[in-house]
C-alpha positions in Angstrom: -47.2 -31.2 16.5 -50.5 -29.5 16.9 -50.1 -28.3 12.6 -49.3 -32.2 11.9 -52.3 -32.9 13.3 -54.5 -30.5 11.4 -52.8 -31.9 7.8 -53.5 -35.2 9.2 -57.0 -34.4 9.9 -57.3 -32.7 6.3 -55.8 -36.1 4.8 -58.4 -38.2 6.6 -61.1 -35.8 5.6 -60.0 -36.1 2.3 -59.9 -39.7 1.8 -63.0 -39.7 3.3 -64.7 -37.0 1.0 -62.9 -38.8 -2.1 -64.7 -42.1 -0.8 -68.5 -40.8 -0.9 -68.1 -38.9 -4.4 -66.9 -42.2 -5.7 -70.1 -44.2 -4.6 -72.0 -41.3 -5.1 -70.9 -41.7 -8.6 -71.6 -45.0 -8.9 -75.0 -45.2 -7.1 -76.1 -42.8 -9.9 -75.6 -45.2 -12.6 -74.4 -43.3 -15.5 -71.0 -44.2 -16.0 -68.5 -44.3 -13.5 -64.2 -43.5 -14.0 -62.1 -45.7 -15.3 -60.9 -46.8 -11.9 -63.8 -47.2 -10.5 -66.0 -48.7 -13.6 -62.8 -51.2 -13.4 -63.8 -52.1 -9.6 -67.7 -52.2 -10.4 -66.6 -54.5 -13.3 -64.6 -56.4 -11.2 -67.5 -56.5 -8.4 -69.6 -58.1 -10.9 -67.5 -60.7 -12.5 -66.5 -61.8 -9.5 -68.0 -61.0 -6.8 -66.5 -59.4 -3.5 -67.2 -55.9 -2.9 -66.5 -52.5 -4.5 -64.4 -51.6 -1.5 -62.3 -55.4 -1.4 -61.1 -54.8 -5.1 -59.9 -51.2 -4.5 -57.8 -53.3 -1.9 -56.8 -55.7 -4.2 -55.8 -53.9 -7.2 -54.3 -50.9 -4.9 -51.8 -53.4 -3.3 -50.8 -55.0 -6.9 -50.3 -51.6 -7.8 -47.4 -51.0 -4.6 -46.1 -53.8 -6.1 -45.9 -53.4 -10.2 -44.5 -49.3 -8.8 -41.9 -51.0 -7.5 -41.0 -53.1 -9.8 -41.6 -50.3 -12.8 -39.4 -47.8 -10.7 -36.8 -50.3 -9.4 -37.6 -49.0 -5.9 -38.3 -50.4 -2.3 -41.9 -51.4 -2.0 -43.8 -48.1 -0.1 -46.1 -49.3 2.5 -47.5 -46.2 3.2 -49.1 -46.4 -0.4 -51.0 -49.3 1.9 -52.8 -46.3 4.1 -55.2 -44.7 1.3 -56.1 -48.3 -0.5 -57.1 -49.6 3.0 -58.9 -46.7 4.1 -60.5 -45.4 0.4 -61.7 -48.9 0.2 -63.3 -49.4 3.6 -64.9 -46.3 3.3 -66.5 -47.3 -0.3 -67.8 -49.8 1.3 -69.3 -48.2 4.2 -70.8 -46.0 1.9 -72.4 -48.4 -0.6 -72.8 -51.1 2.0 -74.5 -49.8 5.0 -75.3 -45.6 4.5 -76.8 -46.3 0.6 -77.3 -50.0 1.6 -81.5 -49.6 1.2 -80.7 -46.7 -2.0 -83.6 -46.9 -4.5 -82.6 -45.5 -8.1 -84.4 -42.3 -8.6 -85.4 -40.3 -11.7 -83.0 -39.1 -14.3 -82.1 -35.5 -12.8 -81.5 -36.6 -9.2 -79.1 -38.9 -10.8 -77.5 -36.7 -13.1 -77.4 -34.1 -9.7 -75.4 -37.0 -7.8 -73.5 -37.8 -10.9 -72.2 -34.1 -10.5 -72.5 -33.9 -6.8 -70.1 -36.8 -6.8 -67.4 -35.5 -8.7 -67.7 -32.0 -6.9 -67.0 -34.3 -3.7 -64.6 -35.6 -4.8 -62.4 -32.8 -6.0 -62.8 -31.5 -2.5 -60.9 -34.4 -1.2 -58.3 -34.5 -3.2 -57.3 -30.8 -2.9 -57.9 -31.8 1.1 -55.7 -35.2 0.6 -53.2 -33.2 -1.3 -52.5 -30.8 1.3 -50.2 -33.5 2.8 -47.4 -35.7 2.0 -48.1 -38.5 4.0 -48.7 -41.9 1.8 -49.2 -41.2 -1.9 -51.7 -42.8 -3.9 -50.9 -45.8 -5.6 -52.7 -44.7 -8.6 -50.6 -41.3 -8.6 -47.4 -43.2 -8.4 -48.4 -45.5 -11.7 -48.5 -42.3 -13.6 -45.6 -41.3 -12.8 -43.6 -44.4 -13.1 -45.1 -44.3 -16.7 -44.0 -41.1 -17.1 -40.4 -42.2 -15.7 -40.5 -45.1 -18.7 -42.1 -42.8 -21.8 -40.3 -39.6 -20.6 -43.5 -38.2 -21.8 -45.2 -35.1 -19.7 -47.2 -35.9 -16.7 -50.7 -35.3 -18.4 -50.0 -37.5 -21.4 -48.7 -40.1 -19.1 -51.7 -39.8 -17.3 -54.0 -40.2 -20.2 -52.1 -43.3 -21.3 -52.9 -44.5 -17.7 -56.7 -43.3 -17.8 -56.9 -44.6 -21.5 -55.4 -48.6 -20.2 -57.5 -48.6 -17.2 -60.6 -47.8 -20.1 -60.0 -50.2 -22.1 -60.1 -52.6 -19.0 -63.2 -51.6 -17.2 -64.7 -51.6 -20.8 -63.7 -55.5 -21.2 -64.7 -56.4 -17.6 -68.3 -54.9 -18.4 -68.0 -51.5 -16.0 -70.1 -49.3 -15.8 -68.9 -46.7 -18.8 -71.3 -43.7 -20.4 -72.1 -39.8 -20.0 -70.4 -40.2 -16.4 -67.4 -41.3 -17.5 -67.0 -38.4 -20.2 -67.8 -35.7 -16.8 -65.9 -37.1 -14.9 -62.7 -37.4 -17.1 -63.7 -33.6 -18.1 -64.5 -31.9 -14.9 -62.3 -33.6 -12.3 -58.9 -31.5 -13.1 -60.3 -28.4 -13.5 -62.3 -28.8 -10.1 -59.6 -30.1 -8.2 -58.0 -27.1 -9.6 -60.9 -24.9 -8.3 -61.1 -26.2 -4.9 -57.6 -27.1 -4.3 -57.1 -22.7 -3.5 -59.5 -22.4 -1.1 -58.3 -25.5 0.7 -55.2 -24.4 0.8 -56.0 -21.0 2.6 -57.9 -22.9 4.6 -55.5 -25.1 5.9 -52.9 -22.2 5.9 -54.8 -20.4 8.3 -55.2 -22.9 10.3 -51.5 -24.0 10.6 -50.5 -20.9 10.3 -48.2 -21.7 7.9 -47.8 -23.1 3.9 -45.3 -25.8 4.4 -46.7 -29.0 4.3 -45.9 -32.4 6.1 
């Protein structure tokens, strides 16, 4: 009981951590992911906020995996889209809700600083099983219908969500070439020492 509750704890933190680097990201104006340059896009067309089209688009998402996969409709995918997108919101709402664009390094340090955060979360979020991302299971239902590897499928998925954002006027530029760049091999960098962490704490490596 008492290791559940630690992976728990790491997949809250997670979600959490994932949630800053992505306003972090976008509060530094320089080009945002495709995801989330489709939200700002989104945001501006039609109003709502940042954190009500994560909602949205995550729970079209549960729907179209199902359909894709010919599977029951997982309502555990529910848990991250409600919580990453309340937490977006927090962030860019309330905490950055008086944020004043500063010069051209700060930005490009928050650009970074964002995508550094959120690597950290996901190699937290992924130390548990407990409701996948919607996002995650697109890929792999495109993967499932291409029989193409996971990373092409995944930049066929990056590339469509582009094109998108691009059409909905996100925000797309330098940030949007780091990010797609330096988010794997960070995650990748991170996810060890997370790991241990969570390994000594549990003592133990099998996950919920």
């Amino acid at each position: 009981m008492k290791n559940r509750s630690i992976v728990a704890i790491f997949y809250l933190i997670g979600l959490t951590f994932l949630s800053l680097g992505i306003s972090l990201i976008i509060l530094a104006d320089l080009g945002a992911g495709a995801w989330d340059a489709m939200y700002v896009g989104l945001n501006n067309l039609f109003g709502l906020s940042v954190g009500a089209w994560v909602f949205i688009v995550g729970i079209l998402l549960i729907f179209i995996n199902a359909l894709l996969l010919r599977e029951r409709i997982d309502i555990s995918a529910v848990i991250p889209v409600v919580t990453v997108g309340f937490l977006i919101d927090f962030w860019l709402l309330f905490v950055f809700a008086n944020y004043q664009a500063p010069i051209l390094p700060i930005r490009f340090a928050m650009l970074v600083g964002g995508i550094a955060v959120i690597a950290v979360g996901i190699a937290c979020y992924l130390q548990s099983k407990i409701a996948r991302n919607p996002m995650d299971t697109l890929m792999m239902a495109i993967q499932t219908l291409t029989g193409k590897s996971m990373a092409v499928s995944k930049t066929m998925m990056e590339l469509g969500v582009l094109v998108i954002a691009f059409i909905l006027g996100g925000p797309i530029g330098l940030g949007t070439i780091f990010v797609t760049l330096m988010i794997g091999p960070m995650i990748q960098f991170f996810y060890r020492p997370v790991t241990k962490l969570r390994e000594r704490l549990c003592n133990e490596s099998v996950l919920l």
